[in-house]
N, CA, C and O atoms as a GROMACS GRO file, in nm:
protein
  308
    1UNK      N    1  -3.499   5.768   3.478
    1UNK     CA    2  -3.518   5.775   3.337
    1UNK      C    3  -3.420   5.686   3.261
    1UNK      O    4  -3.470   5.617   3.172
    2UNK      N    5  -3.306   5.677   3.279
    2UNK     CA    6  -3.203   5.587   3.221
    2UNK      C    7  -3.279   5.448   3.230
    2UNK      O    8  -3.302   5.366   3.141
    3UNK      N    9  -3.314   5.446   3.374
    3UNK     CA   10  -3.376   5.243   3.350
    3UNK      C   11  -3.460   5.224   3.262
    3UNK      O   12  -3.482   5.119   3.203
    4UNK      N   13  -3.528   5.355   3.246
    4UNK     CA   14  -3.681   5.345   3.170
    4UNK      C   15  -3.637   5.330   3.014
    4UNK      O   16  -3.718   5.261   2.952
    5UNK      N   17  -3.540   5.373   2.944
    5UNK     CA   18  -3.491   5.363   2.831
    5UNK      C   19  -3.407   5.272   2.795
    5UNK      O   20  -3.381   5.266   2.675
    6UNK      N   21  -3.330   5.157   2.909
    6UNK     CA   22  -3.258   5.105   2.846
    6UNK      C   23  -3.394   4.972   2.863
    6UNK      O   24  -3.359   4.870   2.804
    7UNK      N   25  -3.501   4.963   2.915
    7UNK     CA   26  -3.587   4.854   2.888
    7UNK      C   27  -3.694   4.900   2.765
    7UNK      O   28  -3.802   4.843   2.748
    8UNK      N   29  -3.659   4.980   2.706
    8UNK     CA   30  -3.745   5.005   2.588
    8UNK      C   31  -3.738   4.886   2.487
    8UNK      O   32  -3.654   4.798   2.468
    9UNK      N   33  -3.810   4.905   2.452
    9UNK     CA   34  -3.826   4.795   2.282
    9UNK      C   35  -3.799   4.875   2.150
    9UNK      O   36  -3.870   4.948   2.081
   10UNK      N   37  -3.662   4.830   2.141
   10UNK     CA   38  -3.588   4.883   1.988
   10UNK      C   39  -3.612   4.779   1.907
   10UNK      O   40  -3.607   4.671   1.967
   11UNK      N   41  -3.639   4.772   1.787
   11UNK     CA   42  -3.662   4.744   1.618
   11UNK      C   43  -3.571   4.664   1.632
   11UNK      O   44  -3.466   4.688   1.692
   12UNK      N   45  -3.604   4.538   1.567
   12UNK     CA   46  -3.471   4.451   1.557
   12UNK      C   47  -3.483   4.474   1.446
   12UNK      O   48  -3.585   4.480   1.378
   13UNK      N   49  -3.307   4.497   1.403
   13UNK     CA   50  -3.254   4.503   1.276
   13UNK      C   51  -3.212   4.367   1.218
   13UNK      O   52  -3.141   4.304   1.297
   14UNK      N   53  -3.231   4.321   1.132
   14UNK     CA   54  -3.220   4.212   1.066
   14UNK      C   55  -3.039   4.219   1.013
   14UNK      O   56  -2.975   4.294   0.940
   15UNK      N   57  -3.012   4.122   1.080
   15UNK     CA   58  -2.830   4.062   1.010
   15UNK      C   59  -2.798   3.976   0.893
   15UNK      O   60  -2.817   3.860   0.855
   16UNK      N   61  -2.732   4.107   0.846
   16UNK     CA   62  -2.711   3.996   0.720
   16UNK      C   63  -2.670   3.862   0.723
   16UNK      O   64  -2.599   3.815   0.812
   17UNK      N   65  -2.715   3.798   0.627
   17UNK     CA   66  -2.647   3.670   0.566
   17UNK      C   67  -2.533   3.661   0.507
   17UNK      O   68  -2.538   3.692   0.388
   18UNK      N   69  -2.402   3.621   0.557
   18UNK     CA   70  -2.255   3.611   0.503
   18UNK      C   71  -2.313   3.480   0.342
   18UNK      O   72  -2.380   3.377   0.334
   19UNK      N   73  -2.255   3.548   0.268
   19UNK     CA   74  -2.259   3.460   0.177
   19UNK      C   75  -2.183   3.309   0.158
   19UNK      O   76  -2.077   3.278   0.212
   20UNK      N   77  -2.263   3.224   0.066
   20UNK     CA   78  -2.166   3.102   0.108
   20UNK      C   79  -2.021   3.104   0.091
   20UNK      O   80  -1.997   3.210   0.033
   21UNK      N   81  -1.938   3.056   0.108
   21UNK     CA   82  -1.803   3.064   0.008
   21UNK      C   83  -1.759   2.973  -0.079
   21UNK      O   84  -1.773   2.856  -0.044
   22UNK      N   85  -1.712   2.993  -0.181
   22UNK     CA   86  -1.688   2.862  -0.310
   22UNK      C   87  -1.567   2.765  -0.266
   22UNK      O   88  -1.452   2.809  -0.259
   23UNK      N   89  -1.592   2.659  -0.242
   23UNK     CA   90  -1.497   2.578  -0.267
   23UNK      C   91  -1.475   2.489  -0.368
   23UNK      O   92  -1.584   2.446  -0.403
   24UNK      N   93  -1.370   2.433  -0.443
   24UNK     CA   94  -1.335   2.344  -0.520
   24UNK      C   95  -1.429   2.155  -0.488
   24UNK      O   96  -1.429   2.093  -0.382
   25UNK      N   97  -1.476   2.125  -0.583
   25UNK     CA   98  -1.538   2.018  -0.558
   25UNK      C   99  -1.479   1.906  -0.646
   25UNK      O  100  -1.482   1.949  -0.761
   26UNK      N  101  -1.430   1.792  -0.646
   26UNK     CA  102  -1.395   1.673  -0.670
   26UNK      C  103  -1.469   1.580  -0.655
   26UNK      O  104  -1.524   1.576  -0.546
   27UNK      N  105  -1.501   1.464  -0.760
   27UNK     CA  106  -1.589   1.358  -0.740
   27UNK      C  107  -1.502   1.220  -0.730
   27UNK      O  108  -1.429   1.178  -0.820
   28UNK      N  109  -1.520   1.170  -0.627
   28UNK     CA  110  -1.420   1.042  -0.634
   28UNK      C  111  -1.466   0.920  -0.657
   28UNK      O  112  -1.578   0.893  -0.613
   29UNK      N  113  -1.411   0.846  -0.711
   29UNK     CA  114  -1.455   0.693  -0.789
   29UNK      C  115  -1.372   0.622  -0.663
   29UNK      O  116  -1.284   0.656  -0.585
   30UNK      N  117  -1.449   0.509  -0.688
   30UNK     CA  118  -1.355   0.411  -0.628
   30UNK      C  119  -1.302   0.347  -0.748
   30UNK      O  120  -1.333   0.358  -0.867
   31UNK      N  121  -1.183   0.253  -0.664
   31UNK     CA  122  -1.068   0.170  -0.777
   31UNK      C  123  -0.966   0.182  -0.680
   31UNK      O  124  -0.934   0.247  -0.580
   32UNK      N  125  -0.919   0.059  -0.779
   32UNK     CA  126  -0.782  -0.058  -0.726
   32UNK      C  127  -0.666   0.044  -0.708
   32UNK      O  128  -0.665   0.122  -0.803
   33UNK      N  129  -0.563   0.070  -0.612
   33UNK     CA  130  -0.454   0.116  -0.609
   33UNK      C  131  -0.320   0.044  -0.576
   33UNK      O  132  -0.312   0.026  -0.454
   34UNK      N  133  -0.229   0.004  -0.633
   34UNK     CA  134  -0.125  -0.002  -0.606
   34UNK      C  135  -0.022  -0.039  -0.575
   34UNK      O  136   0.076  -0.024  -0.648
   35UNK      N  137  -0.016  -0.103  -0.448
   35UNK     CA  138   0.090  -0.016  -0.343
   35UNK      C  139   0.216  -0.116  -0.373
   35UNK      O  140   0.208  -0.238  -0.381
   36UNK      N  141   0.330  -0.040  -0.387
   36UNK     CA  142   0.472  -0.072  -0.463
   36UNK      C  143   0.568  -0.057  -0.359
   36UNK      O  144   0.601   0.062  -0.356
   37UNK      N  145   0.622  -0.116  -0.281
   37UNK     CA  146   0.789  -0.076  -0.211
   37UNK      C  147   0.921  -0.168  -0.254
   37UNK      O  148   0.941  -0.289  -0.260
   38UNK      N  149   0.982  -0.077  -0.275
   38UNK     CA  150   1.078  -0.189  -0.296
   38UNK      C  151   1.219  -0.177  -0.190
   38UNK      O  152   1.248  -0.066  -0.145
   39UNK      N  153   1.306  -0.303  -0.153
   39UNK     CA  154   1.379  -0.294  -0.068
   39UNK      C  155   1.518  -0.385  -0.110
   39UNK      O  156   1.511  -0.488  -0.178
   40UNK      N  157   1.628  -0.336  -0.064
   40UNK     CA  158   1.734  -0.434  -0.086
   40UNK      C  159   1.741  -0.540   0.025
   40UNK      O  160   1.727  -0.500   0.140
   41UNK      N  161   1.765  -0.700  -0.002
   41UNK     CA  162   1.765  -0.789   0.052
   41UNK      C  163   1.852  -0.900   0.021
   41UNK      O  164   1.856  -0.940  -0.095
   42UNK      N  165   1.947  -0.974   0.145
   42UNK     CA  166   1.986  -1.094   0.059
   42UNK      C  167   1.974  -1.160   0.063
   42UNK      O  168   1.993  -1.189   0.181
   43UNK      N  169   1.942  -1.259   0.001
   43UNK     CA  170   1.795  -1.388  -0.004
   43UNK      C  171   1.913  -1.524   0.093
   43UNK      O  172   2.024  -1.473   0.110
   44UNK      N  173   1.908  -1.671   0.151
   44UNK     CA  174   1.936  -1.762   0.151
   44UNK      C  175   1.829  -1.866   0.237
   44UNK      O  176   1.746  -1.852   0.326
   45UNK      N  177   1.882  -1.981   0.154
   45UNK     CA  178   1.812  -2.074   0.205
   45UNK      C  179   1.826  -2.145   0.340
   45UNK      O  180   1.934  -2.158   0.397
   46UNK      N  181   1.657  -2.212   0.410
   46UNK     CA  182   1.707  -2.234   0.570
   46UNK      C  183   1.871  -2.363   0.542
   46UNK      O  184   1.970  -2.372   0.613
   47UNK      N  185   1.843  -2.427   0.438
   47UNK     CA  186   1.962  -2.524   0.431
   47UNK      C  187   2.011  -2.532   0.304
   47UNK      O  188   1.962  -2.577   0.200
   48UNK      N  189   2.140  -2.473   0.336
   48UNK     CA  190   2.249  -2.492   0.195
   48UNK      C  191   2.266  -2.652   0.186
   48UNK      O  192   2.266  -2.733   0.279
   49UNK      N  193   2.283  -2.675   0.039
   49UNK     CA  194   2.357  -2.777   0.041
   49UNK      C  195   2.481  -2.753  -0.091
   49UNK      O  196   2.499  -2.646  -0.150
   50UNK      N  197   2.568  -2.900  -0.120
   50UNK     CA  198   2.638  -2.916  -0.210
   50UNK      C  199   2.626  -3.002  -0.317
   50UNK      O  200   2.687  -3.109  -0.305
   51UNK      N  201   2.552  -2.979  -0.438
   51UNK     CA  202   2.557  -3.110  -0.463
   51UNK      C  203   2.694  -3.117  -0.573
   51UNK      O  204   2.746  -3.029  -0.642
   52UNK      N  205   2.724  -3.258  -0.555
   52UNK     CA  206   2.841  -3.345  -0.627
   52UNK      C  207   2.820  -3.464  -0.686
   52UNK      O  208   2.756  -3.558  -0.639
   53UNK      N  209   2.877  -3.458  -0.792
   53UNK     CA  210   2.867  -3.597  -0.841
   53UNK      C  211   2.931  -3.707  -0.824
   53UNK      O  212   3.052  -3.681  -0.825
   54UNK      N  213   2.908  -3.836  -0.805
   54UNK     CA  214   3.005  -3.906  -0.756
   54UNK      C  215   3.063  -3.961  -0.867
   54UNK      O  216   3.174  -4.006  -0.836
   55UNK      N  217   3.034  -3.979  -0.997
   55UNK     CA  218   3.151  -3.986  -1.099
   55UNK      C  219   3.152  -3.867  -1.182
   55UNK      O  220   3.069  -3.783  -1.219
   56UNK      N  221   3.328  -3.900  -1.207
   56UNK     CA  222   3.384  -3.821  -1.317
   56UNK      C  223   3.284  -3.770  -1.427
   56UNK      O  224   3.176  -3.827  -1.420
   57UNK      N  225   3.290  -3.710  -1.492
   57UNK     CA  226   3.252  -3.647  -1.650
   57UNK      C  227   3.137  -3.546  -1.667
   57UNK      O  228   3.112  -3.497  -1.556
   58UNK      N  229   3.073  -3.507  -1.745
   58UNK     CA  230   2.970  -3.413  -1.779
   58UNK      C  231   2.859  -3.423  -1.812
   58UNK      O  232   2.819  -3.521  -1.874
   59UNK      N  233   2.767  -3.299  -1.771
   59UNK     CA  234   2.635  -3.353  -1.731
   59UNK      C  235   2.586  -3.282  -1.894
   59UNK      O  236   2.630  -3.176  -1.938
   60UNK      N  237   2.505  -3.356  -1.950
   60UNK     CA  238   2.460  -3.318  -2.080
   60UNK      C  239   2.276  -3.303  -2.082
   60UNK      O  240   2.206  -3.249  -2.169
   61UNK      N  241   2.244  -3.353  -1.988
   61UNK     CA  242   2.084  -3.310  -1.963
   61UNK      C  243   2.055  -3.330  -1.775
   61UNK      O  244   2.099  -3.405  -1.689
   62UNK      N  245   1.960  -3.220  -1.779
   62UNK     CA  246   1.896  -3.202  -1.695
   62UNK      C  247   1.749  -3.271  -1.652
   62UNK      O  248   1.663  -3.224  -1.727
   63UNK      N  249   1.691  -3.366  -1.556
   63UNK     CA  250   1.526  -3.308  -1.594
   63UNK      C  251   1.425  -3.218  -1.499
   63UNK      O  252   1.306  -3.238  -1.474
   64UNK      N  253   1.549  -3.068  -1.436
   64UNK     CA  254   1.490  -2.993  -1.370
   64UNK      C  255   1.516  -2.884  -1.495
   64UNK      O  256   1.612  -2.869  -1.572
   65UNK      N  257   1.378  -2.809  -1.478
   65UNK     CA  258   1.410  -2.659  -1.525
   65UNK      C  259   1.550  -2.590  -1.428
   65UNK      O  260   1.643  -2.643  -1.367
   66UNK      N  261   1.503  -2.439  -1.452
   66UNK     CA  262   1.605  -2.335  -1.338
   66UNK      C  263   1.522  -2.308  -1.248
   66UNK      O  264   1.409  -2.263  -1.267
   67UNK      N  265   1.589  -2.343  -1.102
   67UNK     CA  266   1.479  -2.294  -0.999
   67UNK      C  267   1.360  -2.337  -0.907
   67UNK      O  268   1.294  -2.266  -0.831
   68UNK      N  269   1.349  -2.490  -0.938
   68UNK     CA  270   1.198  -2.551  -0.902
   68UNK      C  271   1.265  -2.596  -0.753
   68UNK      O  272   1.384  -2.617  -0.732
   69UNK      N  273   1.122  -2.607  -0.628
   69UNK     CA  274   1.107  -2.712  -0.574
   69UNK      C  275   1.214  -2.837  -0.562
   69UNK      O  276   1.198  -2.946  -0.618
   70UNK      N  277   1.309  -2.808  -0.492
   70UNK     CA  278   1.360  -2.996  -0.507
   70UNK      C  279   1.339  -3.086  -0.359
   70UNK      O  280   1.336  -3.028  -0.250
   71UNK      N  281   1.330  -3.173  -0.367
   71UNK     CA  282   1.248  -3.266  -0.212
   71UNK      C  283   1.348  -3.354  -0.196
   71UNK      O  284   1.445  -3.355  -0.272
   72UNK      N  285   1.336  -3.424  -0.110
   72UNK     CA  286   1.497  -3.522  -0.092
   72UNK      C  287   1.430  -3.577  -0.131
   72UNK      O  288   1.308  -3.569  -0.143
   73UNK      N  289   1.582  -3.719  -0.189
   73UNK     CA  290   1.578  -3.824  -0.282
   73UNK      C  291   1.533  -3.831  -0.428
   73UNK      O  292   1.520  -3.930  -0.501
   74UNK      N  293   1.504  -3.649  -0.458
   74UNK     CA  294   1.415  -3.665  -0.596
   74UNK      C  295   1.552  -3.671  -0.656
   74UNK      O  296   1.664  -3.647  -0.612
   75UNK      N  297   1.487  -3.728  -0.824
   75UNK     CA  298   1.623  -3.758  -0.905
   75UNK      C  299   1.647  -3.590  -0.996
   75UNK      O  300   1.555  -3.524  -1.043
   76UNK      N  301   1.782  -3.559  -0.999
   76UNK     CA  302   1.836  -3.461  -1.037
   76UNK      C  303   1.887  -3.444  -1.175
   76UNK      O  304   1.869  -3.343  -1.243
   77UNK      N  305   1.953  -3.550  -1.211
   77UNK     CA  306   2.030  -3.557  -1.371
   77UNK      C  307   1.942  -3.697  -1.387
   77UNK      O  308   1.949  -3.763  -1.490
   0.00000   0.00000   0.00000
């Protein structure tokens, strides 16, 4: 009798449905970002030089700005 009852056909009970759960939703754009580091460094060039003048007195014009490009043999004062 036990075998005969545990092969019976019981009622299927229907399982609930867990409900969804809410999450937070965000819409994302694209676009440009950024990116910034900054570092300490100390700069030099592959070749120092000296420049000197070969005469006496003072230089009253330039025709370099501050800072440019200089190439050998270019003229300086």
């Amino acid at each position: 009798m036990l075998i005969a009852a545990a092969c019976g056909k019981k009622e299927e009970q229907e399982m609930p449905v867990p409900a969804a759960a809410a999450f937070p939703v965000q819409t994302i754009t694209l676009q440009d970002a950024a990116v910034f580091q900054e570092y300490t460094a100390n700069q030099e060039g592959y070749q120092n030089v000296e420049i000197r003048p070969k005469v006496d007195g003072f230089i009253q014009k330039t025709d370099l700005g501050k800072g440019p490009l200089i190439r050998k043999g270019q003229l300086l004062f």
